[in-house]
VEXPA-50610 format. One record per residue (C-alpha): x, y, z; residue number from 0. Coordinates in Angstrom, 1 decimal. Example, Ala and Ser with C-alpha at 12.3 -4.5 7.8 and 13.67 -1.06 7.14 Angstrom:
VEXPA-50610
+--------+--------+--------+-----+
:      x :      y :      z :   n :
+--------+--------+--------+-----+
:   12.3 :   -4.5 :    7.8 :   0 :
:   13.7 :   -1.1 :    7.1 :   1 :
+--------+--------+--------+-----+
This chain:
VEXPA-50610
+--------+--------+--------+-----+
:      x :      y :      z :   n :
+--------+--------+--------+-----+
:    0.0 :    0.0 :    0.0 :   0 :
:    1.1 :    3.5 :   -0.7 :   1 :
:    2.0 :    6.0 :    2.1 :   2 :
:    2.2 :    9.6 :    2.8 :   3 :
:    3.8 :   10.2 :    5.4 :   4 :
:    2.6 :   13.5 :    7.1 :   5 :
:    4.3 :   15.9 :    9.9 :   6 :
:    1.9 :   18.4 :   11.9 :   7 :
:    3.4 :   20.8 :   13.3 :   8 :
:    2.3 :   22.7 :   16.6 :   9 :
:   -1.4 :   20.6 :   16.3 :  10 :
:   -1.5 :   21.3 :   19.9 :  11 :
:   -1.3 :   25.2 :   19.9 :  12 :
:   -2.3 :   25.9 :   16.1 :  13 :
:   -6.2 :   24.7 :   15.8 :  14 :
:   -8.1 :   28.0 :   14.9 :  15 :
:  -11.9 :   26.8 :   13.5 :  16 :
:  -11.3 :   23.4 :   13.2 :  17 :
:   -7.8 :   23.5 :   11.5 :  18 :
:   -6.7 :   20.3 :   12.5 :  19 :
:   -9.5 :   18.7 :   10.6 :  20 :
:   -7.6 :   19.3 :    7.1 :  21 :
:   -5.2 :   16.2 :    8.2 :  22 :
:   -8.5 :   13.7 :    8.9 :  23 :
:   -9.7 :   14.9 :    5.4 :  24 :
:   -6.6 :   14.3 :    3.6 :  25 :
:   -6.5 :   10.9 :    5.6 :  26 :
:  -10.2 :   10.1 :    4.9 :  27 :
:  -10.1 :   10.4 :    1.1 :  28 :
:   -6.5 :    9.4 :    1.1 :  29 :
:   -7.4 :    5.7 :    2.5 :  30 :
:  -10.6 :    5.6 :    0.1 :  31 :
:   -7.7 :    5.1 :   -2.6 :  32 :
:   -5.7 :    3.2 :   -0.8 :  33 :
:   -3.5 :    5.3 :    0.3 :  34 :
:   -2.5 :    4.7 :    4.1 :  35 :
:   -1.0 :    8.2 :    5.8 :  36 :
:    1.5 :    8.3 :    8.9 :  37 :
:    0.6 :   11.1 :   10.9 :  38 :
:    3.2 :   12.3 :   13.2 :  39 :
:    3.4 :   15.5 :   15.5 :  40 :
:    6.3 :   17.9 :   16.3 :  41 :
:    5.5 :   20.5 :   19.0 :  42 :
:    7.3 :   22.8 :   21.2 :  43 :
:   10.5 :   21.0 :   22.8 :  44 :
:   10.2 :   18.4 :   20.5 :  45 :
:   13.6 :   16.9 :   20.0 :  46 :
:   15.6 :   15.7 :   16.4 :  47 :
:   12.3 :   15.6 :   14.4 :  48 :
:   13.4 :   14.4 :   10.9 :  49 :
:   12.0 :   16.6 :    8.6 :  50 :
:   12.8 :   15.1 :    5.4 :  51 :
:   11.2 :   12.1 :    6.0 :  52 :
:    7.6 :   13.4 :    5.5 :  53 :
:    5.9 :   14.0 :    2.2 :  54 :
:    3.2 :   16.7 :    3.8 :  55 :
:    4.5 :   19.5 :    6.3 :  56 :
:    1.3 :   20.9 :    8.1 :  57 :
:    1.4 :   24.4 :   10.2 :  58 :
:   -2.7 :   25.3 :   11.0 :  59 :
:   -3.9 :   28.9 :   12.2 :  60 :
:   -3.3 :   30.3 :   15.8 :  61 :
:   -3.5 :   33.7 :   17.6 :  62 :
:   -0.6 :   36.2 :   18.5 :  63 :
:   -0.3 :   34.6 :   21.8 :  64 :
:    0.4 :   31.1 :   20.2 :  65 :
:    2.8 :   32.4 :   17.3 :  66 :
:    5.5 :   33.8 :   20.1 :  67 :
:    4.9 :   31.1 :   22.3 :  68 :
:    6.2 :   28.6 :   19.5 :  69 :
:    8.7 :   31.1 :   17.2 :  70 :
:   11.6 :   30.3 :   19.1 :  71 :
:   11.2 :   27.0 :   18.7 :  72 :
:   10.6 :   27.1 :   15.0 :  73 :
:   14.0 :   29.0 :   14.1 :  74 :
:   15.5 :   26.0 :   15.9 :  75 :
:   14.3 :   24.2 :   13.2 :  76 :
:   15.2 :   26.6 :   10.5 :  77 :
:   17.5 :   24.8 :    8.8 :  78 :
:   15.6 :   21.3 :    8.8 :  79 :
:   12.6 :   22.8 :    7.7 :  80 :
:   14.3 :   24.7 :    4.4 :  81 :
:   16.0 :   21.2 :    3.1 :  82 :
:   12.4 :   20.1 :    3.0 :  83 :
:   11.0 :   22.6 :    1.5 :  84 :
:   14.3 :   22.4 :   -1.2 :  85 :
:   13.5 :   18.7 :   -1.5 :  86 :
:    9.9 :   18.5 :   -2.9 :  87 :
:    8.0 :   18.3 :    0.8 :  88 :
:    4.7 :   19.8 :    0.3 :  89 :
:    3.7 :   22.8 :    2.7 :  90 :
:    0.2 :   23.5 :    3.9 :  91 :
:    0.3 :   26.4 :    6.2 :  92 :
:   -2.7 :   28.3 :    7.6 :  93 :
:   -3.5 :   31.4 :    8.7 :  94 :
:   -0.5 :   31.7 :   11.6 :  95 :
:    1.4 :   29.2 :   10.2 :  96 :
:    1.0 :   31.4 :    6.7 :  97 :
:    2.6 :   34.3 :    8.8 :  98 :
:    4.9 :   32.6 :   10.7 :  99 :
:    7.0 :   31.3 :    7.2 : 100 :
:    7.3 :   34.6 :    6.1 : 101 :
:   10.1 :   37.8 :    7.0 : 102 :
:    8.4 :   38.6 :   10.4 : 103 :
:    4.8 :   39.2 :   11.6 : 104 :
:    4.2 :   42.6 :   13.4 : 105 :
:    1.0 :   42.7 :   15.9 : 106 :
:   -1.1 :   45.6 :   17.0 : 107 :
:    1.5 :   46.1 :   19.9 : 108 :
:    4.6 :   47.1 :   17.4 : 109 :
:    5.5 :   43.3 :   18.8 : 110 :
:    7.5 :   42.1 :   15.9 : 111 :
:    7.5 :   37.9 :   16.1 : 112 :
:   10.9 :   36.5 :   13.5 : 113 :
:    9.2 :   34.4 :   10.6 : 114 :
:   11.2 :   31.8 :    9.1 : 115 :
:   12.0 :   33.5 :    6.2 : 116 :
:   11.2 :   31.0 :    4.1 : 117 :
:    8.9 :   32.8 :    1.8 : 118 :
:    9.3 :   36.9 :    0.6 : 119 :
:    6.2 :   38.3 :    2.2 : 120 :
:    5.6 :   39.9 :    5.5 : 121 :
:    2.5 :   40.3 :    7.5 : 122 :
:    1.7 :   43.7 :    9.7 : 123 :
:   -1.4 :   43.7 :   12.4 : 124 :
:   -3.8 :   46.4 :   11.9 : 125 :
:   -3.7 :   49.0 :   14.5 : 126 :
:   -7.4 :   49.2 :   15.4 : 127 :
:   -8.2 :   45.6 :   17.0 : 128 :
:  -11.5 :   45.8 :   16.2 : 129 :
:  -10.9 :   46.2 :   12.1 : 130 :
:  -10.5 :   42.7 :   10.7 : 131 :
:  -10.4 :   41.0 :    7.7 : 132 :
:  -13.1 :   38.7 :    9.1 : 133 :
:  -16.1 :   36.6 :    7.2 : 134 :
:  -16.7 :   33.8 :    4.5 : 135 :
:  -14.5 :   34.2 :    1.6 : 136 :
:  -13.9 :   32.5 :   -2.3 : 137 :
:  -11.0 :   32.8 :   -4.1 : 138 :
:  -10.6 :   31.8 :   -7.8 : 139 :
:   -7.3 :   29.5 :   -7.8 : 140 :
:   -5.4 :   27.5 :  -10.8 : 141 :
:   -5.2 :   23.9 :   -9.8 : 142 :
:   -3.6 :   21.6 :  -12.4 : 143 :
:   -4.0 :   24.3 :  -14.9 : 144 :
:   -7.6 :   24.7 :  -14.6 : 145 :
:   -8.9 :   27.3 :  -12.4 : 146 :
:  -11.3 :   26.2 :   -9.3 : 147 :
:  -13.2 :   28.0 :   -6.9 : 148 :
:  -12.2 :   27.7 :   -3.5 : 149 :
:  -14.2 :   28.7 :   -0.2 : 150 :
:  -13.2 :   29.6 :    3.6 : 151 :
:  -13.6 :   31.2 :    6.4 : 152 :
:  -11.1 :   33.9 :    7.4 : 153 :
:  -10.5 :   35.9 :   10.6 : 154 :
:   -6.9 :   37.8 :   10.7 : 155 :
:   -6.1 :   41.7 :   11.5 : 156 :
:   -2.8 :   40.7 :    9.9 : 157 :
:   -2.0 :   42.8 :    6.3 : 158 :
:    0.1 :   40.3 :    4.0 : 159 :
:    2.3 :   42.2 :    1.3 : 160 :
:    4.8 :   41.1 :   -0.9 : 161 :
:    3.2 :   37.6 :   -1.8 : 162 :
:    4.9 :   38.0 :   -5.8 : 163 :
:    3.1 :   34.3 :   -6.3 : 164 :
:   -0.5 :   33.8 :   -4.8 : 165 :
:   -3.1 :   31.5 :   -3.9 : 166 :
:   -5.7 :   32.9 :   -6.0 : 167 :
:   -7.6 :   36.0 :   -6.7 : 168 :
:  -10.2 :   37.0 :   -4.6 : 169 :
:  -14.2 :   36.6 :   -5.6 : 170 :
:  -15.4 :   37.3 :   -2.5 : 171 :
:  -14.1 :   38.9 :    0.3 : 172 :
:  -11.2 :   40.4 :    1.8 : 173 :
:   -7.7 :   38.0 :    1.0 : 174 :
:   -3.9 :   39.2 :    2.4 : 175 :
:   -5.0 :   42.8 :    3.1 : 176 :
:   -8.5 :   44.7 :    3.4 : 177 :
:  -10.0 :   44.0 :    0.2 : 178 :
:   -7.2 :   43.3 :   -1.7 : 179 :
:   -7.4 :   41.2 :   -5.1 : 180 :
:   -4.9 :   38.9 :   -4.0 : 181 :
:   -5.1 :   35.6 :   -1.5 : 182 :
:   -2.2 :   33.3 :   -0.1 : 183 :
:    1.2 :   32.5 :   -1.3 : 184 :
:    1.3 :   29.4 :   -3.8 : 185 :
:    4.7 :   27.6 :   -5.8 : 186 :
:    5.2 :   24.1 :   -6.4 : 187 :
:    5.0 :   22.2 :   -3.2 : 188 :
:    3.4 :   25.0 :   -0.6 : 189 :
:   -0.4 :   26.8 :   -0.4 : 190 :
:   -0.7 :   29.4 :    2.5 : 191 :
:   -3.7 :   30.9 :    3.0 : 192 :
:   -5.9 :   32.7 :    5.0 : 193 :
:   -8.5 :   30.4 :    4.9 : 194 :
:   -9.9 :   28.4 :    7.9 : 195 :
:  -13.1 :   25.9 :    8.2 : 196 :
:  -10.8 :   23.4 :    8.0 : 197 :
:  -10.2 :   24.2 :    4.3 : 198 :
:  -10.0 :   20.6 :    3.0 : 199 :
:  -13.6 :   20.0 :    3.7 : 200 :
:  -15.2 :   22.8 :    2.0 : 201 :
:  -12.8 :   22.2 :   -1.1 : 202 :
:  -12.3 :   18.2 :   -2.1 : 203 :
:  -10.7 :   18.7 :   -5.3 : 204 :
:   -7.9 :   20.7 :   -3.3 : 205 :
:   -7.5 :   18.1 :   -0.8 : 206 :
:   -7.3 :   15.7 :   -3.5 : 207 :
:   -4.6 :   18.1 :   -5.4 : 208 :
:   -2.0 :   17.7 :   -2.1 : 209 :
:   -2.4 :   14.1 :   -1.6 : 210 :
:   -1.3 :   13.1 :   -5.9 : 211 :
:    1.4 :   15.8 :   -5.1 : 212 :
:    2.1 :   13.7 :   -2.0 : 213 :
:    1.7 :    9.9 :   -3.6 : 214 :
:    3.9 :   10.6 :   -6.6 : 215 :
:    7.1 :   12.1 :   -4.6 : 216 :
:    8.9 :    8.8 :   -5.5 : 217 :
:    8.2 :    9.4 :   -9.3 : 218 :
:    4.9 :    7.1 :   -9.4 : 219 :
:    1.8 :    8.3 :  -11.3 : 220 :
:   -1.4 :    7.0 :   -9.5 : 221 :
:   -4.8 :    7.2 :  -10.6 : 222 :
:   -6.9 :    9.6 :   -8.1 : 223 :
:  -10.5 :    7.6 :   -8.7 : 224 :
:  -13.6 :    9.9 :   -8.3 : 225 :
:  -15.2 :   10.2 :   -4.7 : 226 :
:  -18.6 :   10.3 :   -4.1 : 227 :
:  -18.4 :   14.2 :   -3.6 : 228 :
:  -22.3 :   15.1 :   -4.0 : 229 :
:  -23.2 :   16.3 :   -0.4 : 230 :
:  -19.9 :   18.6 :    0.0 : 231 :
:  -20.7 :   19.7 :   -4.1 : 232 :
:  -24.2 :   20.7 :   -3.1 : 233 :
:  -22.8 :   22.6 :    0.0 : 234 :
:  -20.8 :   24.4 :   -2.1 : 235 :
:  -23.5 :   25.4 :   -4.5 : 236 :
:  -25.3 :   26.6 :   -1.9 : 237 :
:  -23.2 :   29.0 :   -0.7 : 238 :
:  -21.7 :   30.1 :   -3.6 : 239 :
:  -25.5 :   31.0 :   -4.6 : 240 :
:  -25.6 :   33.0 :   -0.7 : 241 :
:  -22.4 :   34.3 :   -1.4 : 242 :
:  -21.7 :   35.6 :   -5.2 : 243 :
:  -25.4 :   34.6 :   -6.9 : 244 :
+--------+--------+--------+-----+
């Protein structure tokens, strides 16, 4: 049986909106091809973690408090964590883990938390708490070449710039900055994005993008059969019809 071997990252500390339920998706519909996933956790204090082992590197969304409690820990990891990236490991990173793999992430207190620097783009905190980039939103991303609608939930005060190479551009709602056209950071083995829910649930034919990425690392082509997709299609439809007509 095929395996992808997945490493979450901070799943104790990063679990805005049901975050941690993009790993069950991508295990669920995984299996149904038999495809067996290894799900393995690294979280603070967490000691010679072998990050080039795993096909799947998974960061979900937390608050300020969360990203300085764990940023120490991640430069530790710095190194580890580029070679991955450099060697075809696919990145999912949400919300704070978007933030935290970029230059540095500034909150409303001038607070200024180190990012990886694995990425270009920067994230600054509005000012005014109470203005956020907060509600349902549905970008228009390129997936294989052909360009899919994808829904979420997003809830960040954070203002994203530089992101030369996006997710997708924005249908509905607000994206890396207040109203901006632009949403995430995409290349060829990472998607960072805004958008909570968990993501993977609202969005099957992305989940089912990361896991060929994933299953064909060691040069294989496998044959991603159809799910039975009807109930999460007809959620979809219905509110894309509340959301955009």
């Amino acid at each position: 049986m095929r395996e992808i071997r997945i490493l979450h990252m901070y799943s104790d500390m990063l679990d805005l909106y049901g975050d941690n339920g993009n790993i069950e998706v991508l295990s669920y519909r995984a299996k149904a091809r038999g495809i067996e996933t290894v799900v393995e956790h690294h979280s603070v204090g967490t000691k010679d973690t072998d990050f080039l082992k795993y096909d799947l590197i998974y960061l979900g969304g937390g608050a300020d408090y969360e990203q300085q409690l764990l940023a120490n820990d991640l430069q530790s990891c710095h190194d580890e964590i580029i070679k991955a990236y450099d060697n075809g490991t696919f990145f999912l990173l949400i919300c704070g883990g978007y933030q935290l793999m970029g230059e540095y992430y500034k909150d409303s207190n001038d607070e200024v938390i180190k990012g990886l620097g694995m990425f270009p783009y920067h994230t600054v905190a509005s000012v005014n708490k109470n203005k956020r980039c907060i509600g349902n939103i549905i970008i228009e991303a390129e997936l294989n070449g052909e360009k899919s609608k994808i829904i979420g939930f997003e809830n960040h005060g954070g203002q994203t710039s530089r992101t030369d190479k996006t997710f997708g551009r924005v249908i509905f709602g607000n994206g890396n900055r207040f109203e901006s056209d632009d949403e995430g950071y995409f290349d060829k083995n990472v998607i960072a994005t805004y958008l909570h829910g968990p993501l993977l649930s609202k969005n099957p034919e992305l989940a089912d993008y990361i896991i060929k990425y994933c299953a064909e690392r060691g040069g294989d082509t496998i044959e991603m059969n159809p799910l039975d997709d009807t109930l999460e299609q007809k959620a979809r439809e219905i509110l894309f019809g509340r959301l955009i007509g």
